[in-house]
C-alpha positions in Angstrom: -10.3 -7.9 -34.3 -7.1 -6.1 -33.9 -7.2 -5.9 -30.4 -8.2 -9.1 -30.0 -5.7 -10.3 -31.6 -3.0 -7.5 -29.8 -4.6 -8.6 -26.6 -3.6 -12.5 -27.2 -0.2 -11.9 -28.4 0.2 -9.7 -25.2 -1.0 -12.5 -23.2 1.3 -14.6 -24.2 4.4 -12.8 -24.6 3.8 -11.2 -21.2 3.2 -13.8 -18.9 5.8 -14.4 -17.5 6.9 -10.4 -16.7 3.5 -9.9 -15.4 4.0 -13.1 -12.9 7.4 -12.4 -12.0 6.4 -8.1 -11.1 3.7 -9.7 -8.8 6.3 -12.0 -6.8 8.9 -8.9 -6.5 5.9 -7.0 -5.1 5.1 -9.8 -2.7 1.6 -9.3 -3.0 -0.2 -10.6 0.2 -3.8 -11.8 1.1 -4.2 -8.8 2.9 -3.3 -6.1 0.4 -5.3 -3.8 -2.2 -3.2 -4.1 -5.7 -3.7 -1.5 -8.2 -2.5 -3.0 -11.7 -2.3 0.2 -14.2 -2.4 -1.0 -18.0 -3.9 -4.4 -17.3 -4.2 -5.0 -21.0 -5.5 -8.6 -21.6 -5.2 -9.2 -17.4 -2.7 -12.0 -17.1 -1.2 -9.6 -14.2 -4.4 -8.2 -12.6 -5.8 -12.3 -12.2 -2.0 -12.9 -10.7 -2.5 -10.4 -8.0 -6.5 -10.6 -7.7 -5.5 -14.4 -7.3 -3.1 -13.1 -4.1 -4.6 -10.3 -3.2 -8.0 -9.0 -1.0 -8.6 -6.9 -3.7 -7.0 -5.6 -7.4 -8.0 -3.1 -9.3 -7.3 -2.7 -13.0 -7.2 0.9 -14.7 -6.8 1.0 -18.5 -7.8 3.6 -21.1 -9.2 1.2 -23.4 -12.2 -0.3 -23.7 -11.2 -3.1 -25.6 -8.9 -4.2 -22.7 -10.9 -3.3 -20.0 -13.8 -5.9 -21.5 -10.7 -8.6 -22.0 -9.6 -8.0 -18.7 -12.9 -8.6 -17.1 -13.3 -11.7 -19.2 -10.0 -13.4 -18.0 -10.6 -12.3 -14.7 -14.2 -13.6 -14.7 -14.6 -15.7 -11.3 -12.5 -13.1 -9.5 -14.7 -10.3 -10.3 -17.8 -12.1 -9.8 -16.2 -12.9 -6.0 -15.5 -8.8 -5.9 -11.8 -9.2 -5.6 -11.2 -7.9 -8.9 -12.6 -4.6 -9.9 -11.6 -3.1 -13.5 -12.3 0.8 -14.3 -11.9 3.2 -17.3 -9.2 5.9 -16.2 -5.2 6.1 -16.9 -2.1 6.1 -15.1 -2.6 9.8 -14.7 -6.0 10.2 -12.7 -7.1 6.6 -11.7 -10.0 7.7 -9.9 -9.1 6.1 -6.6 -9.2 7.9 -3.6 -6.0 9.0 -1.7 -3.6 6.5 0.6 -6.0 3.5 -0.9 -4.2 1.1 -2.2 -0.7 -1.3 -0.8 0.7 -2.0 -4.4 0.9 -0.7 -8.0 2.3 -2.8 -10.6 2.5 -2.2 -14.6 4.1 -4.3 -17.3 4.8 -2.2 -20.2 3.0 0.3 -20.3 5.2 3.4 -18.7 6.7 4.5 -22.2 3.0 4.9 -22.9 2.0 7.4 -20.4 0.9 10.7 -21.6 3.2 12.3 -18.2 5.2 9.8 -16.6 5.9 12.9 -13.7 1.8 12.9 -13.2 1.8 9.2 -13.3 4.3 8.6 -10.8 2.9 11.2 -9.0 -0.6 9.8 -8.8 1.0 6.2 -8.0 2.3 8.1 -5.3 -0.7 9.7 -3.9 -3.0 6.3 -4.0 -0.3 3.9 -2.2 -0.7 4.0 1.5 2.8 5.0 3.4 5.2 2.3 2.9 3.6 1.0 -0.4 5.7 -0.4 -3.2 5.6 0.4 -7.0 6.9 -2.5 -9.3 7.1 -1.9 -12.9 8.6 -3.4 -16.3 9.2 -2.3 -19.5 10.8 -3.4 -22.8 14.2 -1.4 -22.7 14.0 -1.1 -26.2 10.5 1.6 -25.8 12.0 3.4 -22.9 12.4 6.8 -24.1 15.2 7.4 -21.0 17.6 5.3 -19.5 16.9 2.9 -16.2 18.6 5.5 -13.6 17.1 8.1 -15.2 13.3 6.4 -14.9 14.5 5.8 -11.1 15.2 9.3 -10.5 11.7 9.9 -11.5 10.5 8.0 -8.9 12.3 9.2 -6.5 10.8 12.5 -7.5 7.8 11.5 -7.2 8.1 10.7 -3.4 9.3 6.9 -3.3 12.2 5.7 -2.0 14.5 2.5 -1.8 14.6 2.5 -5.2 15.9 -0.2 -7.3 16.2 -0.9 -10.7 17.9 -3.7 -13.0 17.9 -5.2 -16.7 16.1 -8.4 -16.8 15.7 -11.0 -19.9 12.2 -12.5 -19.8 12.3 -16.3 -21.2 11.0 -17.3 -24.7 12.5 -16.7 -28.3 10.9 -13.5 -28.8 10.9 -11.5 -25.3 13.1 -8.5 -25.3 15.3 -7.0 -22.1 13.3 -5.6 -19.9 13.4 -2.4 -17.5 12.4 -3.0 -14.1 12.3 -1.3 -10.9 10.7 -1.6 -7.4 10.5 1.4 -4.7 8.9 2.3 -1.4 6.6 5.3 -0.9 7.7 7.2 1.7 6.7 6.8 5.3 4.7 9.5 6.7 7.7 10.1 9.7 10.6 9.7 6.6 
């Protein structure tokens, strides 16, 4: 019930940071999306909506089954695939995918230097990583999550402070960046 309930607040409160990280990333028709921390799946129907194919990766079971219900029709067609696995070790094989996106979930990860670096090892040269996350939960500062990323192998990194519409949305973290080409 709890996560039911977590799941619709979520929802809610994150549409529109989950719609707005798919329009930075410029998700095209073409394009394999890998959404990590789907939660309730607003995002991962946004890009699998866009997309030839997204792929949601979340620890939890409870997501993963709310996930598949939003995303339904879309995973009926095969553009939406959902899996057990985390940031961390997603499962998917090297170079695979165009674009990762996550929505506040980062201050979550059990090694933000693994998870970058996994990001970086599933996006195909020249892929892009866009992510949010409540300021507030960030346990380091925005240039200091950037020089993560860069560490991890990405480039063209940009990050900013953005405040998401409604009464109760909070400033959010974001950040887009570029793995690096093979010839960079």
């Amino acid at each position: 019930m709890l996560g039911r309930i977590g799941a619709a607040l979520m929802a809610r409160g994150n549409a529109a940071v989950e719609q707005q990280v798919v329009d930075i990333a410029g998700v095209r028709d073409d394009e394999t999306v890998l959404v990590l921390g789907p939660g309730p799946g607003v995002g991962l129907r946004a890009a699998g909506e866009r997309a030839a194919a997204a792929i949601g990766v979340d620890p939890s079971e409870d997501m993963l089954r709310i996930s598949a219900r939003r995303c339904a029709d879309l995973v009926r067609a095969g553009t939406v695939r959902i899996r057990k696995a985390t940031a961390e070790q997603t499962g998917l094989e090297d170079e695979s995918v165009d674009v990762a996106l996550t929505v506040n979930n980062v201050h979550i990860w059990s090694d933000r230097a693994a998870g970058f670096a996994e990001i970086a090892r599933v996006l195909r040269p020249g892929g892009r990583i866009v992510l949010s996350v409540h300021q507030k939960f960030l346990p380091v500062t925005r240039h200091q999550l950037a020089s993560e990323v860069e560490t991890a192998g990405f480039t063209d990194v940009q990050s900013w402070t953005w405040d998401p519409p409604g009464v109760l949305a909070t400033r959010a973290v974001q950040l887009r960046a570029v793995k690096k080409a093979v010839n960079a």
